[in-house]
C-alpha positions, 0 to 999 in steps of 0.5 A, a space after each residue: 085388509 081387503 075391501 069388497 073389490 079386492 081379488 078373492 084367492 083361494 087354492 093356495 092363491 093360485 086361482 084369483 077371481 078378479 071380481 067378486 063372486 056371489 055362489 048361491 046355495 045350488 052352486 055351492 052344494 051341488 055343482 061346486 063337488 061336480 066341478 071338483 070331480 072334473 078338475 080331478 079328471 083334467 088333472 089326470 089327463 094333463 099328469 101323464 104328460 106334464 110329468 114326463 114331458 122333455 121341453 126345451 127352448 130354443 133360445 133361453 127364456 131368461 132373456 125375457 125375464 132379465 128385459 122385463 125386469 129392467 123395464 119393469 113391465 110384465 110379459 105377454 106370452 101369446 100363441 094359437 088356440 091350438 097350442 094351448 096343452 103344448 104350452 102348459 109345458 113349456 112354463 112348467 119348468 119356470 122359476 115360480 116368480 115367472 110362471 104367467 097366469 092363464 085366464 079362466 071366466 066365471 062360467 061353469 064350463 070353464 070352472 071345468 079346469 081352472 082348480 087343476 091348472 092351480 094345482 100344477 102350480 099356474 096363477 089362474 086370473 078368473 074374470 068376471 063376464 058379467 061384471 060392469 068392469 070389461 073383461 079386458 080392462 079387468 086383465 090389464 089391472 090384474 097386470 098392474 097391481 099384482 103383477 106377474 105374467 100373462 099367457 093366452 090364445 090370441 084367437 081364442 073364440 075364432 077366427 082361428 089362426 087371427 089374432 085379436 084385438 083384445 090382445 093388443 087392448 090387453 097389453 097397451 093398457 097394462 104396458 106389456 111386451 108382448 112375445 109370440 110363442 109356436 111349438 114343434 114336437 114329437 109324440 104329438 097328435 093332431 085333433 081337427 074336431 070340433 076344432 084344430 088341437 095338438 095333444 103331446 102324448 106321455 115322454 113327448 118331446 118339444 122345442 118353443 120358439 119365441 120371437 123378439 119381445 114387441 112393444 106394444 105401444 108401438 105395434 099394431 094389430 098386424 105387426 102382431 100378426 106378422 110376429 106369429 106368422 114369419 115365427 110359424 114359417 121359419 119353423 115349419 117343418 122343424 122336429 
């Protein structure tokens, strides 16, 4: 039985809607067939890639698994804004019970994509902007009463290349580890327009470098930092 602050699932359970929703007769019937073509769009774009793509660790993310499980505590993947497409291959390969959810809003231009990230088999936590819950406090009970995984920009919104402190809010109030994440590769390009993004193109090749789980309740802001910077200065450079 669900009461009417539950979560509402629907594609297969994937897409989970952290707050209730209220579509009225103009989203239903004229703007939810749109954003069903703009899923199918996206989905289409990301194929080509995701299905041909050669992703390795360099260390073996089972690791990660093994510690939170003995901890009992959920993962917090975090990496640049820029990374964003890079990233959704290398968790696609993960055993299902270990994919983490991306975050999606409610707002039409992020309901663009959320159904085609569903489809390829990503728990999407949709919150609710304008819920008397705070975005963040609605991420972190998401991480303690479902449970599961997390991954996100760290700077999503800007300042790029900063991370946030909703980040650390995030993870302190859901008593999450926290694992930065950067990425190299080859058969990448590089967009700078409007806003810095790397693109693999079909048959890439990428190598994730994770660094050591942080604690969150014992890191700052600045140790967060720190974790991504020295993780993007080892590598640079690197194929």
């Amino acid at each position: 039985m669900t009461g009417p602050g539950s979560p509402r699932h629907d594609d297969r359970r994937r897409l989970v809607h952290l707050m209730p929703t209220h579509p009225g007769a103009v989203d239903t019937i004229v703007l939810e067939p749109l954003l069903f073509l703009a899923n199918c769009a996206f989905a289409a774009c990301l194929l080509p890639y995701l299905s041909t793509a050669a992703v390795r660790w360099e260390r073996p993310p089972s690791r990660l698994f093994e510690r939170a499980a003995a901890e009992g505590r959920p993962l917090i993947y975090y990496t640049w804004h820029a990374y964003t497409w890079l990233s959704v291959a290398a968790f696609r390969e993960f055993p299902c019970w270990a994919v983490p959810a991306i975050l999606a809003h409610d707002g039409w231009r992020s309901r663009l994509n959320q159904r085609a990230y569903a489809w390829f088999g990503f728990p999407v936590w949709v919150y609710g902007r304008h819920s008397q819950v705070r975005p963040k406090k609605q991420i972190a009970n998401a991480l303690v009463d479902q449970g599961g995984h997390l991954a996100l920009a760290a700077d999503s919104g800007g300042p790029y290349g900063r991370v946030k402190k909703g980040l650390l809010d995030i993870a302190q109030a859901s008593g999450s580890l926290l694992v930065p994440l950067t990425f190299r590769g080859r058969r990448v390009i590089r967009l700078r327009r409007p806003v810095t993004h790397y693109i693999p193109l079909p048959f890439c090749s990428l190598v994730v470098h994770d660094g050591e789980p942080l604690d969150a309740q014992r890191v700052s802001i600045g140790q967060c930092q720190e974790a991504m910077d020295r993780l993007e200065q080892e590598h640079r450079g690197a194929p």
